[in-house]
C-alpha positions in Angstrom: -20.0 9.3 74.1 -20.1 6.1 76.2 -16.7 4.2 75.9 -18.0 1.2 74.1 -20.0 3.5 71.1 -16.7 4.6 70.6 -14.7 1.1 70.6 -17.5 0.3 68.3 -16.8 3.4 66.1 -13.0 2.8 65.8 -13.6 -0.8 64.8 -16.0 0.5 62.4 -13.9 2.8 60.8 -10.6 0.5 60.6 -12.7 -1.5 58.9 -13.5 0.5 56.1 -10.2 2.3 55.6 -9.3 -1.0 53.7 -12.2 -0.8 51.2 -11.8 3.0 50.9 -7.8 2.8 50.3 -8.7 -0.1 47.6 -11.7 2.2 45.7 -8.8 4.6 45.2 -6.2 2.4 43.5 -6.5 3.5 39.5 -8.1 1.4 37.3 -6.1 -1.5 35.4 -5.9 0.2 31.7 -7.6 -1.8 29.2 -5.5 -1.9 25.8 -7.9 -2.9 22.5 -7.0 -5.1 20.4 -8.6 -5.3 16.7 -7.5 -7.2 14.4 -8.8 -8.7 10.9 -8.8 -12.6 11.2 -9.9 -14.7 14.4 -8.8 -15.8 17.3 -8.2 -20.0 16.9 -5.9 -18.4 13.4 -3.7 -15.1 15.0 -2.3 -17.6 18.6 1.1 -16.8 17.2 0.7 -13.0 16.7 -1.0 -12.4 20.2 1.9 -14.1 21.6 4.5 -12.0 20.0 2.2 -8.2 21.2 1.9 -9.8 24.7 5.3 -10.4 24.4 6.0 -6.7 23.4 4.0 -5.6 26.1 5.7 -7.4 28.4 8.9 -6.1 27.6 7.6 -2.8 28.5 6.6 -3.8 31.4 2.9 -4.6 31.3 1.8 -7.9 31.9 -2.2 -9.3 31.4 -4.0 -9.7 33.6 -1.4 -8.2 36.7 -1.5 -4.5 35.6 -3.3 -4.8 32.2 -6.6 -5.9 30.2 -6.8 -7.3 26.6 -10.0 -6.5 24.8 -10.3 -8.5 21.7 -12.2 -7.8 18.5 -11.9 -10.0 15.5 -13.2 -8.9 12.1 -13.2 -12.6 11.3 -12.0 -12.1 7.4 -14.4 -9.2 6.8 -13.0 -5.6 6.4 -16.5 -4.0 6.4 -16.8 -5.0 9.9 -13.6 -2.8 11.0 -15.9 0.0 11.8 -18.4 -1.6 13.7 -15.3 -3.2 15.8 -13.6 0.3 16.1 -17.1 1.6 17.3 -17.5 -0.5 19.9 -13.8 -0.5 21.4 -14.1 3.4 21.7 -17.7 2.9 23.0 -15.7 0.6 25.3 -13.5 3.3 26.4 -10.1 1.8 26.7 -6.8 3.2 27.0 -5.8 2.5 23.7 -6.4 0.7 20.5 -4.1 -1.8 18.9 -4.2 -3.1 15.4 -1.4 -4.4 14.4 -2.1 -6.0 11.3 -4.4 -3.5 8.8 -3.5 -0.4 7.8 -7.2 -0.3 6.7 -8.5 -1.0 9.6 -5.9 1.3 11.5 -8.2 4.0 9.0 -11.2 2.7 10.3 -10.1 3.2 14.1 -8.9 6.5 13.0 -12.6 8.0 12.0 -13.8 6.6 15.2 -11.4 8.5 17.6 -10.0 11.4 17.7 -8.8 11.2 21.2 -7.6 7.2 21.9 -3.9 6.4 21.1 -4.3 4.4 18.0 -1.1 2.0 17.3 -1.3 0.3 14.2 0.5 -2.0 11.3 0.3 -0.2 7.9 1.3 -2.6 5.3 1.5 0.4 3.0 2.8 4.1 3.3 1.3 5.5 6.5 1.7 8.7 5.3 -0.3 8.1 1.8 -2.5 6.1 3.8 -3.7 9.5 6.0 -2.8 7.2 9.1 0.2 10.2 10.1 1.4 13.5 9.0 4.9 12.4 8.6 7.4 9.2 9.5 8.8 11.2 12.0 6.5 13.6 13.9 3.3 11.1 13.2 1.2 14.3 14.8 -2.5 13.1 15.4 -3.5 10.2 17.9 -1.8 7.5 15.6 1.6 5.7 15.7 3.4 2.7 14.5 4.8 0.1 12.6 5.3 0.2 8.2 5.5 -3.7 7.7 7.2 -2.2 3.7 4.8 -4.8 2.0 4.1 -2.9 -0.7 7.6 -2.1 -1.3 8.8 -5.8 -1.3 6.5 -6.7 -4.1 9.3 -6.4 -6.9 11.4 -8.3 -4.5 9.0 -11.0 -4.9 8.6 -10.9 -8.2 12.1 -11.0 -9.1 12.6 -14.3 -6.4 9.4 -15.9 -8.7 11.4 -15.1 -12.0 14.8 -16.5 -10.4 12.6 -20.3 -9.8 11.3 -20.3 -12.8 12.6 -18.5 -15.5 10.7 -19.6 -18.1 7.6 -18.6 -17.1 6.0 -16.5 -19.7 2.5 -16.3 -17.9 2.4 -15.2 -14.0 -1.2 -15.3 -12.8 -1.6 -12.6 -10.2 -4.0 -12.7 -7.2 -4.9 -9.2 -5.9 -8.1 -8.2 -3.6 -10.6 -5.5 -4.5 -11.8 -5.2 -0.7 -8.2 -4.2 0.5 -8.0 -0.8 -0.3 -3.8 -1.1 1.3 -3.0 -3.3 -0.8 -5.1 -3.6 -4.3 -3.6 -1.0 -6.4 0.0 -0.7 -5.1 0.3 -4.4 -5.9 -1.1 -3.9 -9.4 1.3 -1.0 -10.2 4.7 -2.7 -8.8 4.0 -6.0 -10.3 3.4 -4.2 -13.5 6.6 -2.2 -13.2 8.3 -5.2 -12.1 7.2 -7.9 -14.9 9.7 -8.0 -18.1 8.2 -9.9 -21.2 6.0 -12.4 -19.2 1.9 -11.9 -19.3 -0.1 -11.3 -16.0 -3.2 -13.2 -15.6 -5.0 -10.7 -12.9 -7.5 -12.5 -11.1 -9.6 -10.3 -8.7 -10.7 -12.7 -5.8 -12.5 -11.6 -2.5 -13.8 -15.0 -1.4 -12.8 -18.7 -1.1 -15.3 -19.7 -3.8 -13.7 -16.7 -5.9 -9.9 -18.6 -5.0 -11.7 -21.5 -6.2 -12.6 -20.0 -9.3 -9.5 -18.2 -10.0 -7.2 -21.4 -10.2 -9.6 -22.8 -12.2 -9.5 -20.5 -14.7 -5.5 -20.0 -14.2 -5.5 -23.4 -15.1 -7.4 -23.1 -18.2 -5.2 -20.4 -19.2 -2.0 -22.2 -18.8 -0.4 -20.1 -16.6 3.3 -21.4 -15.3 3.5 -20.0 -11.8 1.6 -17.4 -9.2 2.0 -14.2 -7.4 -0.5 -14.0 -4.1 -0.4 -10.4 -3.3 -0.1 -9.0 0.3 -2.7 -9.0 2.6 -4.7 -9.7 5.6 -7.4 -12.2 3.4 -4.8 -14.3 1.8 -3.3 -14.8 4.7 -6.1 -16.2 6.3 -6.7 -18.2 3.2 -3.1 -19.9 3.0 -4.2 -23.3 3.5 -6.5 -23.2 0.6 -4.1 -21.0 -1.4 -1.3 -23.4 -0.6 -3.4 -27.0 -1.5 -4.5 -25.6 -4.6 -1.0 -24.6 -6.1 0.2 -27.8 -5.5 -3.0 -29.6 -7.2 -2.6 -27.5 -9.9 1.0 -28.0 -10.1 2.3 -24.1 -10.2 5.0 -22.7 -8.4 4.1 -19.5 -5.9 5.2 -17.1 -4.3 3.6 -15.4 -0.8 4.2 -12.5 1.8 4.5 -14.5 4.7 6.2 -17.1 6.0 2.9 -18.5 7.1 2.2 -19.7 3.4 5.5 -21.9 3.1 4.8 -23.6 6.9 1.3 -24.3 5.2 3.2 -26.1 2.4 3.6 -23.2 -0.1 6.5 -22.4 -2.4 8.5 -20.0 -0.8 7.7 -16.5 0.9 9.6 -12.7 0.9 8.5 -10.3 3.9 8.4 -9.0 7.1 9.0 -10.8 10.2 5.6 -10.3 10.9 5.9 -11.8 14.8 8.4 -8.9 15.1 6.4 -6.3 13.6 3.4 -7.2 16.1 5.9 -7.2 19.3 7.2 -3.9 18.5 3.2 -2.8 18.3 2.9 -4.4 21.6 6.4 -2.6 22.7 4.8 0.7 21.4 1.6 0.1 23.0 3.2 -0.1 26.3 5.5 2.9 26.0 2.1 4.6 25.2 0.8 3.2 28.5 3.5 4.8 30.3 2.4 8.2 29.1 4.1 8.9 26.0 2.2 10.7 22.8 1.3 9.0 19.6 2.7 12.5 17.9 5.9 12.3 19.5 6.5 8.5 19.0 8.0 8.1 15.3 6.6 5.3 13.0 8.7 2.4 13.3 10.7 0.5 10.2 10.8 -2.8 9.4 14.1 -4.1 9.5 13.6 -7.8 9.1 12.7 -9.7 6.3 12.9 -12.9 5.8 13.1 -15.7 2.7 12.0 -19.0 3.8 11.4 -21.5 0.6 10.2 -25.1 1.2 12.1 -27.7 -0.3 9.9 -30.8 0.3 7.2 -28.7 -2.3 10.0 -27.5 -4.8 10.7 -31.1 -4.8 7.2 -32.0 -5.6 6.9 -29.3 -8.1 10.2 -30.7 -10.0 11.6 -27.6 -9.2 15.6 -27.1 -9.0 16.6 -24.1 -6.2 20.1 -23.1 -6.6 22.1 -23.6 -4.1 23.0 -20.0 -3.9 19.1 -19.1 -3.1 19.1 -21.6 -0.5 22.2 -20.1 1.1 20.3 -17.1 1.1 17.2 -18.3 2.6 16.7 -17.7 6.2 15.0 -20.7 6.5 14.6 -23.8 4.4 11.7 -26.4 5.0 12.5 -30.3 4.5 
């Protein structure tokens, strides 16, 4: 070989080394992220699983991809989303906010680490086998939801004690949270009638205060879930036309004017997902990786609407708010 092919060669191959060192480097994982509301609505909870992730030592973008899917308020398109993440083939599947749509992911993989939110029981739910040893491709957080609902009732009863008629909002569509809201309010009412109102849309909210109204009821309980939340501006306005006192799930309602809220830190509850997500990353197994516990809850009450609403909160509720809007 003449001593210039081979000067040519060697320059050649330097060359590509680069390009052949770089087609090796592993793929950035891509992490799915499916969630019930839209993206303009849920800025605060993709900040607090970024901010999980982080923690754990993934950052977007640098050594990690965010795929988004947004049901945009309609739990019959969980499966279509779930579908097409899997179809997608990323590394795994977030959904921090629906234990119902945690369900959904779950019939569409087998294989992909699932790490949800169940607002419910995980383990009624089918998400796990058990708390501890969660032993399928499923892992996460129990937001206890369901469990704070005679919580809530007894804050309602502790504002206004002489309500006699609570109207109750409850959705048909949210299989997590329908029925275990209708069976702890009823356990948790004394004398007092419950209006049930079964809403689904915001004409239905529309229609439901309406005939609240005509009914004379004296305050409201909104029960848990991902479509009231996503309705708290409309929920919120309508109370205070309508003059009744409410109570929510979130502390979303009573930054949107509401009463008062009893629940979850929910921004919590989505970093640990995003903390869980990234361990999962790392290599560990949905199976081995218990399901996490909510262990902070929060009251915050909104004075400037008690106010409006004529309402007196005792100082010793206030002391035991954890926040208190003025």
């Amino acid at each position: 070989m003449k001593r210039r092919e081979l000067i040519t060669l060697l320059g050649g191959a330097a060359v590509a080394w680069p390009f052949a060192t770089e087609a090796q480097q592993p793929a950035m994982p891509v992490v799915g992220f499916l969630d019930f509301g839209s993206a303009a609505e849920r800025t605060q909870q993709v900040a607090a699983f970024r901010k999980g992730l982080t923690e754990g030592g993934y950052q977007e973008g640098q050594n990690v991809a965010l795929e988004f899917r947004w049901a945009e308020g309609q739990y019959a398109r969980f499966a279509e989303l779930a579908t097409d993440l899997v179809r997608r083939g990323v590394s795994v599947i977030a959904i921090p906010g629906s234990g119902t749509g945690a369900l959904a992911v779950k019939a569409a993989t087998t294989t992909i680490p699932i790490v949800f939110g169940a607002t419910g029981d995980p383990v009624k739910e089918g998400l796990v086998a058990s708390l501890n040893r969660p032993g399928g491709n499923a892992t996460g957080v129990n937001f206890f939801t369901a469990e704070l609902v005679a919580k809530r009732m007894q804050l309602l009863r502790e504002v206004v004690p002489a309500a006699n008629r609570i109207a109750l909002f409850v959705n048909p569509t949210d299989a997590e949270n329908y029925q275990s809201t209708l069976r702890e309010v009823g356990a948790a009412v004394g004398g007092q009638q419950v209006l049930v109102r079964e809403v689904a849309t915001g004409r239905e909210i529309d229609e439901a205060f309406a005939s609240i109204a005509r009914e004379k009821a004296d305050a409201l309980f909104v029960a848990p879930g991902s479509f009231f939340n996503t309705r708290r501006v409309q929920l919120a306005v309508l109370a205070a036309r309508h003059a009744l006192p409410a109570i929510y799930s979130v502390r979303a309602y009573p930054e949107a004017g509401g009463l008062m809220s009893y629940g979850t830190d929910i921004l919590d509850a989505f970093r640990q997902v995003g903390a869980y997500t990234a361990r999962i990353l790392k290599g560990a197994k949905p199976a081995d990786l218990p399901v996490l516990q909510s262990t902070k809850f929060e009251l915050v009450i909104n004075l400037n609407t008690a106010r409006a609403l004529g309402l007196e909160i005792s100082p010793t509720l206030l002391a035991r708010a954890d926040e208190v809007i003025e």
